[in-house]
CHARMM internal coordinates of N, CA and C (Angstrom, degrees):
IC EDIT
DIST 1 N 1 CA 1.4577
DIST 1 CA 1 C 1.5260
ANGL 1 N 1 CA 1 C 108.17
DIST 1 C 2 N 0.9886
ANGL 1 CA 1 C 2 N 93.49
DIHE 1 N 1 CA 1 C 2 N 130.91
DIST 2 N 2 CA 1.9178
ANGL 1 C 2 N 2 CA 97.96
DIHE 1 CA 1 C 2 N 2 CA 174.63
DIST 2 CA 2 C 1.3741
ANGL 2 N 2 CA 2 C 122.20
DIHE 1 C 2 N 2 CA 2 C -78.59
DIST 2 C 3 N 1.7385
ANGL 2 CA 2 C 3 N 129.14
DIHE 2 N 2 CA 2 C 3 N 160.56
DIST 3 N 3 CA 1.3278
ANGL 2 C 3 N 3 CA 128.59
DIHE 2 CA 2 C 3 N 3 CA 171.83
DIST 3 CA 3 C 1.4698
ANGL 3 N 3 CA 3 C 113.04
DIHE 2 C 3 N 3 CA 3 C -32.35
DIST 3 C 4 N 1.3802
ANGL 3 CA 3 C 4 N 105.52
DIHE 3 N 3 CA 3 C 4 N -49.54
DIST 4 N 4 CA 1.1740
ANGL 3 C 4 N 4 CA 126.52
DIHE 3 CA 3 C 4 N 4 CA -156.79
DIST 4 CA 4 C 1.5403
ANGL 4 N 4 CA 4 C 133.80
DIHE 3 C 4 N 4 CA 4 C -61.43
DIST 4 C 5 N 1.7890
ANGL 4 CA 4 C 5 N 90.70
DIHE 4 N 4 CA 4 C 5 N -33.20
DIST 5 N 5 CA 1.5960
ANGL 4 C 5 N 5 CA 125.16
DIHE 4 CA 4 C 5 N 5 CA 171.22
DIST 5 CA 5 C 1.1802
ANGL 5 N 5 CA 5 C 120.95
DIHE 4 C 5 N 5 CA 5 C -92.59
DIST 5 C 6 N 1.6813
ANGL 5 CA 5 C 6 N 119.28
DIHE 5 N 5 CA 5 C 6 N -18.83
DIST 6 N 6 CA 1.7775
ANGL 5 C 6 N 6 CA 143.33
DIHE 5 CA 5 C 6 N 6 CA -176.91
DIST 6 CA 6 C 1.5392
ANGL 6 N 6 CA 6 C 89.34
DIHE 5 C 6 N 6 CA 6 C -96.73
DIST 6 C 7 N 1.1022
ANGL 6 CA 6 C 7 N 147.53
DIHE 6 N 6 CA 6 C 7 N 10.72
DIST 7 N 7 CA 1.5453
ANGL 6 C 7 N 7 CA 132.02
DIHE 6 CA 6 C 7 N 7 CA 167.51
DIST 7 CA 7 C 1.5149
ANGL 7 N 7 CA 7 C 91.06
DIHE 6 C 7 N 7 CA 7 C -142.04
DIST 7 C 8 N 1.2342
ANGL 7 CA 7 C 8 N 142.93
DIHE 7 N 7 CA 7 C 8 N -50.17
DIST 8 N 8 CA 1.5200
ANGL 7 C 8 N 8 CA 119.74
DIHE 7 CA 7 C 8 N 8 CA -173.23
DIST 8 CA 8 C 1.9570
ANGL 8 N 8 CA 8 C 103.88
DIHE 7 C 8 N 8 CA 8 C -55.11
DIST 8 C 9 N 1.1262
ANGL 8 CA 8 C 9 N 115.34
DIHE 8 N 8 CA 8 C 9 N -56.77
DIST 9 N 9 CA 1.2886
ANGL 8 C 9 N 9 CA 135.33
DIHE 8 CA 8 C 9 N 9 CA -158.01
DIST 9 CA 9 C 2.1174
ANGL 9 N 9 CA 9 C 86.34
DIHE 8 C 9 N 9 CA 9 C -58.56
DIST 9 C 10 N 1.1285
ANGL 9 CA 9 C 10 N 106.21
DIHE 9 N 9 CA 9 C 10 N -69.60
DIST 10 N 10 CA 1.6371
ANGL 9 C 10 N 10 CA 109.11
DIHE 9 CA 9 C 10 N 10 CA 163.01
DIST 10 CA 10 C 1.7407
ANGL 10 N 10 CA 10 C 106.83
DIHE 9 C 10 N 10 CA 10 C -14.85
DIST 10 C 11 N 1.5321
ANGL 10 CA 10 C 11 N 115.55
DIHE 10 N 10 CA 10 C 11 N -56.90
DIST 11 N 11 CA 1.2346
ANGL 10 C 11 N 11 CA 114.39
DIHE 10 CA 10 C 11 N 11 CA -152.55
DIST 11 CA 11 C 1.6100
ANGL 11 N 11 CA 11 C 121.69
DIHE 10 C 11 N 11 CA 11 C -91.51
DIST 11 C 12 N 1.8482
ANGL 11 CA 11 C 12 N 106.17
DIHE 11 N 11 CA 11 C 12 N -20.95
DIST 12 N 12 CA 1.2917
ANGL 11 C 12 N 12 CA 118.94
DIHE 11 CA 11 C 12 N 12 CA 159.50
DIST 12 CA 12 C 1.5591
ANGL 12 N 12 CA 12 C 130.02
DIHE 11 C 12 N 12 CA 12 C -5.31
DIST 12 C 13 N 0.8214
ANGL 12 CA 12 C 13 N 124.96
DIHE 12 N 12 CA 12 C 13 N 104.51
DIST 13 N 13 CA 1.3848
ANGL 12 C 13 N 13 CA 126.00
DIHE 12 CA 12 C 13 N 13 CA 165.73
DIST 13 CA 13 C 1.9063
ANGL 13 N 13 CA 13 C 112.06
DIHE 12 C 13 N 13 CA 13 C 107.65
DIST 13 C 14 N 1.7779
ANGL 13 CA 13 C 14 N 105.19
DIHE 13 N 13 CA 13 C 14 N -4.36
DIST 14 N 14 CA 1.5368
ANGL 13 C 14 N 14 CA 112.15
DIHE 13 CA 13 C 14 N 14 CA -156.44
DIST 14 CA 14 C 2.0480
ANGL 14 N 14 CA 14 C 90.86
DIHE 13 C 14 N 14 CA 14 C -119.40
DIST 14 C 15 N 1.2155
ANGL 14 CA 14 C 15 N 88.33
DIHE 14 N 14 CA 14 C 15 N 176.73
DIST 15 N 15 CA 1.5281
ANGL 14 C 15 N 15 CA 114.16
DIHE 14 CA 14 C 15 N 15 CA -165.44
DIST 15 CA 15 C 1.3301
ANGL 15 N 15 CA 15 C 99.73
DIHE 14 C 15 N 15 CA 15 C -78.10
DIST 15 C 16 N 1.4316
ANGL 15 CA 15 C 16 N 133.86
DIHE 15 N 15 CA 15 C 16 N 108.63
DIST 16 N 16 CA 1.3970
ANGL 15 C 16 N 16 CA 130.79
DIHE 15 CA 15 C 16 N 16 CA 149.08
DIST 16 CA 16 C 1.6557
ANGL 16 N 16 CA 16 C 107.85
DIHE 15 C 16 N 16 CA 16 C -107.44
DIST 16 C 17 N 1.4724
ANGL 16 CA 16 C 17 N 92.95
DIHE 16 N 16 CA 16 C 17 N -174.75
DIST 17 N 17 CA 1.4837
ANGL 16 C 17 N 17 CA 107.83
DIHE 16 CA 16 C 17 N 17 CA -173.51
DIST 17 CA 17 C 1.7252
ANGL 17 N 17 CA 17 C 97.27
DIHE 16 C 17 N 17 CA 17 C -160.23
DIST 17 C 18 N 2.0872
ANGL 17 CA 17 C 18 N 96.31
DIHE 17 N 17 CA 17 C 18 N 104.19
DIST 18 N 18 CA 1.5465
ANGL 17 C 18 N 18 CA 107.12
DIHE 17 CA 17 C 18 N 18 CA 174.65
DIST 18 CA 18 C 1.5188
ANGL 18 N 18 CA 18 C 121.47
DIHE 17 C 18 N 18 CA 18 C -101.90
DIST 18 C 19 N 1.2612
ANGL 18 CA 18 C 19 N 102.54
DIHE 18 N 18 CA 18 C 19 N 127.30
DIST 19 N 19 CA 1.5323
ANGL 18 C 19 N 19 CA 107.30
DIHE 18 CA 18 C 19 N 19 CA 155.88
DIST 19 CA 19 C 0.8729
ANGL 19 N 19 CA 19 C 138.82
DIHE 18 C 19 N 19 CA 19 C -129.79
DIST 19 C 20 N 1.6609
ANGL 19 CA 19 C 20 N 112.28
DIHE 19 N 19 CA 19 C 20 N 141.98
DIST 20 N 20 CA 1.5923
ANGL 19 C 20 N 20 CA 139.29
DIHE 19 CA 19 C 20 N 20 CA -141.56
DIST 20 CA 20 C 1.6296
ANGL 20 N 20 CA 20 C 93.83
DIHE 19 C 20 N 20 CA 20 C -98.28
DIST 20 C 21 N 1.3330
ANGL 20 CA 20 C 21 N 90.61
DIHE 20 N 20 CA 20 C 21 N 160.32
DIST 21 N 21 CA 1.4952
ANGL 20 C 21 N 21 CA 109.75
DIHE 20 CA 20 C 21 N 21 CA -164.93
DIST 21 CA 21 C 1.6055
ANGL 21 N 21 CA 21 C 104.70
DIHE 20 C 21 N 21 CA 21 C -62.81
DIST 21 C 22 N 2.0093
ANGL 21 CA 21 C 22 N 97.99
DIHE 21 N 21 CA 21 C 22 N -30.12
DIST 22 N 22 CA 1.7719
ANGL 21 C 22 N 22 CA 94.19
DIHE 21 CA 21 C 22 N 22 CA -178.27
DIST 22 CA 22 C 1.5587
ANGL 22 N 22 CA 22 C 104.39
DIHE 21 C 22 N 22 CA 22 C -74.42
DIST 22 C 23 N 1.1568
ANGL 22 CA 22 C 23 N 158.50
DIHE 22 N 22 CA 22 C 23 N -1.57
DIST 23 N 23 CA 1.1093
ANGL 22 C 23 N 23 CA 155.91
DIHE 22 CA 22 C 23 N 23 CA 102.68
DIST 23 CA 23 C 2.0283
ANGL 23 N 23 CA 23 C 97.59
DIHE 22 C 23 N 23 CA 23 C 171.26
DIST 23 C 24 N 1.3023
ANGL 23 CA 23 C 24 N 92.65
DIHE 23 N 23 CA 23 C 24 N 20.59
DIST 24 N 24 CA 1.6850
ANGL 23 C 24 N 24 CA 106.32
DIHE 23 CA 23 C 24 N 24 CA -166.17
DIST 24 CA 24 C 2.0209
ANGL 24 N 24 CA 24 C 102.83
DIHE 23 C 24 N 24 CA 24 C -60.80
DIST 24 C 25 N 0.7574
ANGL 24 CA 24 C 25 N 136.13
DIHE 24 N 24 CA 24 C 25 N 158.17
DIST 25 N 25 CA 1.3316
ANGL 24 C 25 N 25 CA 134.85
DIHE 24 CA 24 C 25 N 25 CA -172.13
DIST 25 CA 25 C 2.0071
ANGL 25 N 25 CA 25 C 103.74
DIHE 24 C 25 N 25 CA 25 C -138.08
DIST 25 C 26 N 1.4619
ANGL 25 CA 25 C 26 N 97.14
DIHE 25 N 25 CA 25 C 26 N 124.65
DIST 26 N 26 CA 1.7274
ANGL 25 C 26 N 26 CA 105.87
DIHE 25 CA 25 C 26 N 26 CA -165.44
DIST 26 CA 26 C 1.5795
ANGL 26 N 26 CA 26 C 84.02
DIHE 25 C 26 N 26 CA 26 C -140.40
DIST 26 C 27 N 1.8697
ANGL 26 CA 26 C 27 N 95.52
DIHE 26 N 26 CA 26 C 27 N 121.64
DIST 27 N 27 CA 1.0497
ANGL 26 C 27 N 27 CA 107.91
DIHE 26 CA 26 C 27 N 27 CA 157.02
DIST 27 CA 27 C 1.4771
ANGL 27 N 27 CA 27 C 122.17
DIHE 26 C 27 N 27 CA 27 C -120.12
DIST 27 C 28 N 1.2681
ANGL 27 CA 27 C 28 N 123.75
DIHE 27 N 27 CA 27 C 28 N 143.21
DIST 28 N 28 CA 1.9729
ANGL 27 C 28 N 28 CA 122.73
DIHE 27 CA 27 C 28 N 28 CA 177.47
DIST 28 CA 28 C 1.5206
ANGL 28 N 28 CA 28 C 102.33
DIHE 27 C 28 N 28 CA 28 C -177.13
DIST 28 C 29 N 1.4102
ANGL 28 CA 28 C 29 N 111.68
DIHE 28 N 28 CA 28 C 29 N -171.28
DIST 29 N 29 CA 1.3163
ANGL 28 C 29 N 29 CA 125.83
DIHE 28 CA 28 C 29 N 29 CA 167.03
DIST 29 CA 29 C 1.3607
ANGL 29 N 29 CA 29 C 99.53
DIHE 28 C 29 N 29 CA 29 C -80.20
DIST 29 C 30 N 1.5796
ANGL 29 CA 29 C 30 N 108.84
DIHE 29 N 29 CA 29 C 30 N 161.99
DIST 30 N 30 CA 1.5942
ANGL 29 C 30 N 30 CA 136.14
DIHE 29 CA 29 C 30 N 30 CA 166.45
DIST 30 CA 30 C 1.0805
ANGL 30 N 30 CA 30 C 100.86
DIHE 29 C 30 N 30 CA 30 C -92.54
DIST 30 C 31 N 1.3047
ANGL 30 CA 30 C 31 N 113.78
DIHE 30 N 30 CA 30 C 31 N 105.91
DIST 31 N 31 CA 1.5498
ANGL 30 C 31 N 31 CA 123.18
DIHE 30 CA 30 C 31 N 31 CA 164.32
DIST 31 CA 31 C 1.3240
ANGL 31 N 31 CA 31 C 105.36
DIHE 30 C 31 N 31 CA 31 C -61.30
DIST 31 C 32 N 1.9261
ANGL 31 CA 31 C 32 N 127.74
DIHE 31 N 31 CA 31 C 32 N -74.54
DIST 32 N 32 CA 0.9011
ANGL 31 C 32 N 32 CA 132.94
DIHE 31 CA 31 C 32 N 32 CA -135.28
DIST 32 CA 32 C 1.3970
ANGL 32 N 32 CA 32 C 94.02
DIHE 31 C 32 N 32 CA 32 C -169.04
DIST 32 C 33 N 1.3781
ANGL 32 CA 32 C 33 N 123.69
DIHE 32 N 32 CA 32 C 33 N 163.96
DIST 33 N 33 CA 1.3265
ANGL 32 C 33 N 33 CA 142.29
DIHE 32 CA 32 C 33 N 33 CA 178.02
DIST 33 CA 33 C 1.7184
ANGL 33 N 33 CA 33 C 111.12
DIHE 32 C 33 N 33 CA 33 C -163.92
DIST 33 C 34 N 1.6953
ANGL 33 CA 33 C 34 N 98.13
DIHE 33 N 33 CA 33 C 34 N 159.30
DIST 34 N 34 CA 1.4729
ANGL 33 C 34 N 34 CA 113.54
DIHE 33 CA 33 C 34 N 34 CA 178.06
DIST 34 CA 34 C 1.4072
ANGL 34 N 34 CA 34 C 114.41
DIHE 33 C 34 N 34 CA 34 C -135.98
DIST 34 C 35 N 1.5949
ANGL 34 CA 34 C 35 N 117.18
DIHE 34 N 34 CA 34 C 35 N -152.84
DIST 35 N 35 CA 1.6754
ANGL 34 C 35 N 35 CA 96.02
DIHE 34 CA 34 C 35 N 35 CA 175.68
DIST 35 CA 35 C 1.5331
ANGL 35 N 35 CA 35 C 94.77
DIHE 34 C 35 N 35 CA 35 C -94.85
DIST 35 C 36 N 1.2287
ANGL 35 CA 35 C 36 N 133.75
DIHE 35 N 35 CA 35 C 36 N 21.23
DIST 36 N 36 CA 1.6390
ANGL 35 C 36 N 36 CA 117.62
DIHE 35 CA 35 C 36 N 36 CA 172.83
DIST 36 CA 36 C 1.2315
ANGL 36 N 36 CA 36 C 99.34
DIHE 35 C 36 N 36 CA 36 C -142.77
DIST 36 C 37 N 1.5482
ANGL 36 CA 36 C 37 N 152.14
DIHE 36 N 36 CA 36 C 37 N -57.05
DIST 37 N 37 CA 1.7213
ANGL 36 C 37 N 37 CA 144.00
DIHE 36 CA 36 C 37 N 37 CA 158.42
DIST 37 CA 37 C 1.3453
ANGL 37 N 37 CA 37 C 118.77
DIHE 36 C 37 N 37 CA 37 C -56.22
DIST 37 C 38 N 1.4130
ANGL 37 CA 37 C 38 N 95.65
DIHE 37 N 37 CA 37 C 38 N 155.56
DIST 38 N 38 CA 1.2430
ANGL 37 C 38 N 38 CA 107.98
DIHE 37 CA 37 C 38 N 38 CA 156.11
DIST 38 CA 38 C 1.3680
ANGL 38 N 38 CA 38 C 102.90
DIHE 37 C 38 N 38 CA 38 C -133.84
DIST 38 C 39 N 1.4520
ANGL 38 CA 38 C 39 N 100.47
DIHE 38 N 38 CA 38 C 39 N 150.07
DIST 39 N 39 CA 1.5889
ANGL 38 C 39 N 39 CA 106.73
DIHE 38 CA 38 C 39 N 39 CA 173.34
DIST 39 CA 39 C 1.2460
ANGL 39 N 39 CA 39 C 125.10
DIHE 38 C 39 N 39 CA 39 C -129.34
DIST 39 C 40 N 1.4762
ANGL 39 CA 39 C 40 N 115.23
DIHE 39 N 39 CA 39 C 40 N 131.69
DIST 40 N 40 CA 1.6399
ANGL 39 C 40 N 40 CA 116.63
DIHE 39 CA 39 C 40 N 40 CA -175.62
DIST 40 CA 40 C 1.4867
ANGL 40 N 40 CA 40 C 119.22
DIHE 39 C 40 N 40 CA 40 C -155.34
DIST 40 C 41 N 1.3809
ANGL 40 CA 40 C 41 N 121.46
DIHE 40 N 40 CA 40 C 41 N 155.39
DIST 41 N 41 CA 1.5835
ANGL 40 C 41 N 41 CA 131.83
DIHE 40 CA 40 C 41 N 41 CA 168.68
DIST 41 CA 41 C 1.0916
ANGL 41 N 41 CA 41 C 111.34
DIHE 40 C 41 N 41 CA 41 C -12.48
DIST 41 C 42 N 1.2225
ANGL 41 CA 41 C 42 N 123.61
DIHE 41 N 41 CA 41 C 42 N 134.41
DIST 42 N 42 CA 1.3065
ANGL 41 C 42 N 42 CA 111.97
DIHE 41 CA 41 C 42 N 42 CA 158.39
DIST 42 CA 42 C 2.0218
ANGL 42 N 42 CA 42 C 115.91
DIHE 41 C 42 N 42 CA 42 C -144.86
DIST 42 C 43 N 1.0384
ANGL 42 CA 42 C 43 N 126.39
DIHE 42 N 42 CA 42 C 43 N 148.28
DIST 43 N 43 CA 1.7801
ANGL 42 C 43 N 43 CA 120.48
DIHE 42 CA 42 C 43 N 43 CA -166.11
DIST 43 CA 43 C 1.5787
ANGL 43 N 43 CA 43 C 95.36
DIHE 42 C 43 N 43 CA 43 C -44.02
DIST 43 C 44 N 1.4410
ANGL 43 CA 43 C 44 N 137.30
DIHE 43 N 43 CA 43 C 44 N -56.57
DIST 44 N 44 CA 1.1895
ANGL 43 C 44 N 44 CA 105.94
DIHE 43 CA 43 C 44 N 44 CA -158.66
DIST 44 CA 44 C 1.6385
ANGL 44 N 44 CA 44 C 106.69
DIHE 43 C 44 N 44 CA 44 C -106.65
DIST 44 C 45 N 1.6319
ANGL 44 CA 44 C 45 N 112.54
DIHE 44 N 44 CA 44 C 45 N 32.73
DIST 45 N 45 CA 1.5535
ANGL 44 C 45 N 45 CA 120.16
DIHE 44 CA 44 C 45 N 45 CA -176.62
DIST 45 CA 45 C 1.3230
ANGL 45 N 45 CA 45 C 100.42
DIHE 44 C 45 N 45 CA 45 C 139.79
DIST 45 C 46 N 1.6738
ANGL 45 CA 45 C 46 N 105.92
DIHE 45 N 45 CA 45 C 46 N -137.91
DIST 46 N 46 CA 1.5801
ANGL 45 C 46 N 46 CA 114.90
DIHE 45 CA 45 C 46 N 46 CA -164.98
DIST 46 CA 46 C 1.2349
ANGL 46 N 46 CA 46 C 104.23
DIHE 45 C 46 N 46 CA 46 C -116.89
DIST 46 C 47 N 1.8024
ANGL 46 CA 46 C 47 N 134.19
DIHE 46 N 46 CA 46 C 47 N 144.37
DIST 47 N 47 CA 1.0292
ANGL 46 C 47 N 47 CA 135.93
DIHE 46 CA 46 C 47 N 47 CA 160.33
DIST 47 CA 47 C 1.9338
ANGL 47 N 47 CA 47 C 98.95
DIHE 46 C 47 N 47 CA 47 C -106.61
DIST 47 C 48 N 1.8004
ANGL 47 CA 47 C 48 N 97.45
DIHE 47 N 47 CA 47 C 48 N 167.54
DIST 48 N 48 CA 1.0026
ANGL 47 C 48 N 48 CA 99.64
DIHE 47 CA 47 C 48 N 48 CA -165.56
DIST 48 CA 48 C 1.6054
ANGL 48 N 48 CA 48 C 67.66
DIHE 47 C 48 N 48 CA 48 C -130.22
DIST 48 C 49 N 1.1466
ANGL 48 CA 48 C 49 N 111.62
DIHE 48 N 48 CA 48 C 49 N 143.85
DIST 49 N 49 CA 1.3573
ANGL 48 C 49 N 49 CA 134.97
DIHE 48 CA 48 C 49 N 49 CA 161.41
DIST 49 CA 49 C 1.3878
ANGL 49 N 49 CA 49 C 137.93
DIHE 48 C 49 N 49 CA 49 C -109.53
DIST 49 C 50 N 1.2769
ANGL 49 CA 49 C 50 N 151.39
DIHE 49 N 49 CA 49 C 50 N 108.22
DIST 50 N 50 CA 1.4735
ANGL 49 C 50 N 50 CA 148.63
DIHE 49 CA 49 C 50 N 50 CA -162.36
DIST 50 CA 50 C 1.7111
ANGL 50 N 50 CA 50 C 85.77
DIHE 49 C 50 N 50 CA 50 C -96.27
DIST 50 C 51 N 1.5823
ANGL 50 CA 50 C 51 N 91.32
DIHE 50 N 50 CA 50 C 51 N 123.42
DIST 51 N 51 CA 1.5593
ANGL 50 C 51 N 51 CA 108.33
DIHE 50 CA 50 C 51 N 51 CA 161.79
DIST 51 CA 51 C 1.4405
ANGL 51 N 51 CA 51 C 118.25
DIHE 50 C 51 N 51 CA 51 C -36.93
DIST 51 C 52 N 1.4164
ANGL 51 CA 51 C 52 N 110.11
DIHE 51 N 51 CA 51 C 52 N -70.14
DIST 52 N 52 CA 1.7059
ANGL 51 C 52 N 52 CA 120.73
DIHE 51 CA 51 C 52 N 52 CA -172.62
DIST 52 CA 52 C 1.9682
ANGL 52 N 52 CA 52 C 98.50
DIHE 51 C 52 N 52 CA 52 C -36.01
DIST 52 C 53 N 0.9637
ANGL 52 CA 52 C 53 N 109.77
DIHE 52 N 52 CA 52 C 53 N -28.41
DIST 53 N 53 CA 2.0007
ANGL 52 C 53 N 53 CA 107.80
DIHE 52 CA 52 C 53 N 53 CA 179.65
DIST 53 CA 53 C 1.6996
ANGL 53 N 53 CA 53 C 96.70
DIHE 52 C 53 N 53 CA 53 C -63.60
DIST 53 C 54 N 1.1528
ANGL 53 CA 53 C 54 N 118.50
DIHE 53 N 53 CA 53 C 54 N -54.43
DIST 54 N 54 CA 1.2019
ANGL 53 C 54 N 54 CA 122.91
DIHE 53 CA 53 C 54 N 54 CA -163.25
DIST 54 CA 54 C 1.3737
ANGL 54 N 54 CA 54 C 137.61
DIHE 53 C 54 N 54 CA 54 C -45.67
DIST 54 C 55 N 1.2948
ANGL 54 CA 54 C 55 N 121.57
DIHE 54 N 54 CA 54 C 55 N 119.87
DIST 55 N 55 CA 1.6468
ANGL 54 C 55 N 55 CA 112.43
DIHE 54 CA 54 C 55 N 55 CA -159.10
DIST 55 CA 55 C 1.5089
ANGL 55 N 55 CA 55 C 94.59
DIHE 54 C 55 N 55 CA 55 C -98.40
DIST 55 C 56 N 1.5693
ANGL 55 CA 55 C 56 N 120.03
DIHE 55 N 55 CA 55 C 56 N -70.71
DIST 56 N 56 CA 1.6858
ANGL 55 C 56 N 56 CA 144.93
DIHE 55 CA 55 C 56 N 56 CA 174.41
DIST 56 CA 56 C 1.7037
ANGL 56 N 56 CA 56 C 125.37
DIHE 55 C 56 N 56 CA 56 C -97.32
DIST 56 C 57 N 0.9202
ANGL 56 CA 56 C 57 N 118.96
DIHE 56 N 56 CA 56 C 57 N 135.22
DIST 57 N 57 CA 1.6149
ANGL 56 C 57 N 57 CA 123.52
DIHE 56 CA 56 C 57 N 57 CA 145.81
DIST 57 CA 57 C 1.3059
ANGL 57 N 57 CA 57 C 112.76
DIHE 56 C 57 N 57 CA 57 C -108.19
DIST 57 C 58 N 1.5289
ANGL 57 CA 57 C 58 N 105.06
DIHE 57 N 57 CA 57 C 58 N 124.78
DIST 58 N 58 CA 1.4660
ANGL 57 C 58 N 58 CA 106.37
DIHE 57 CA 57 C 58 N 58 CA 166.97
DIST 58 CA 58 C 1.4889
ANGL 58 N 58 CA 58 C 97.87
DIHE 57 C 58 N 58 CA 58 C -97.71
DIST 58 C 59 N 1.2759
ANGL 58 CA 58 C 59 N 122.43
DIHE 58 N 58 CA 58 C 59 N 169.12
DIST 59 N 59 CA 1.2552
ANGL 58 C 59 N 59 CA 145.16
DIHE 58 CA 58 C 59 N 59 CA 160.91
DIST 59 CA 59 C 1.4222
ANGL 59 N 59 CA 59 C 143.57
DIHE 58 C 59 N 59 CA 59 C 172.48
DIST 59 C 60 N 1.4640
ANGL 59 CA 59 C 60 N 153.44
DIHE 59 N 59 CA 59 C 60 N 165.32
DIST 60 N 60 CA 1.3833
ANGL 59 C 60 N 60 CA 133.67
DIHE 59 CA 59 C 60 N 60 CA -146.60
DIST 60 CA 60 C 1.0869
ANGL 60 N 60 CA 60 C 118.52
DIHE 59 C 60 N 60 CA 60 C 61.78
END
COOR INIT
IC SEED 1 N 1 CA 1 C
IC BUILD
């Protein structure tokens, strides 16, 4: 298992806050993830997110 899968998988079900490389800012729960989405809450439902967008995860 990679870093990568040992801390998303960690974070499942909890409050992050992502930002995309366009400098867009998405906050919700982590539903779910793969080796290319991530998926989480979002105000008007669920966004699906493609990693390669991804600049940061905050969380904790």
């Amino acid at each position: 298992m990679s870093l990568q899968d040992e801390v998303l998988s960690s974070l499942l079900g909890k409050d992050i806050t992502v930002f995309l490389v366009s400098g867009t800012r998405l906050e919700g729960k982590l539903l779910d993830f793969d080796n290319f989405t991530l998926s989480m809450t979002a105000p008007k439902g669920r966004s699906l997110v493609y990693k390669h967008a991804i600049a940061t995860i905050i969380y904790g």
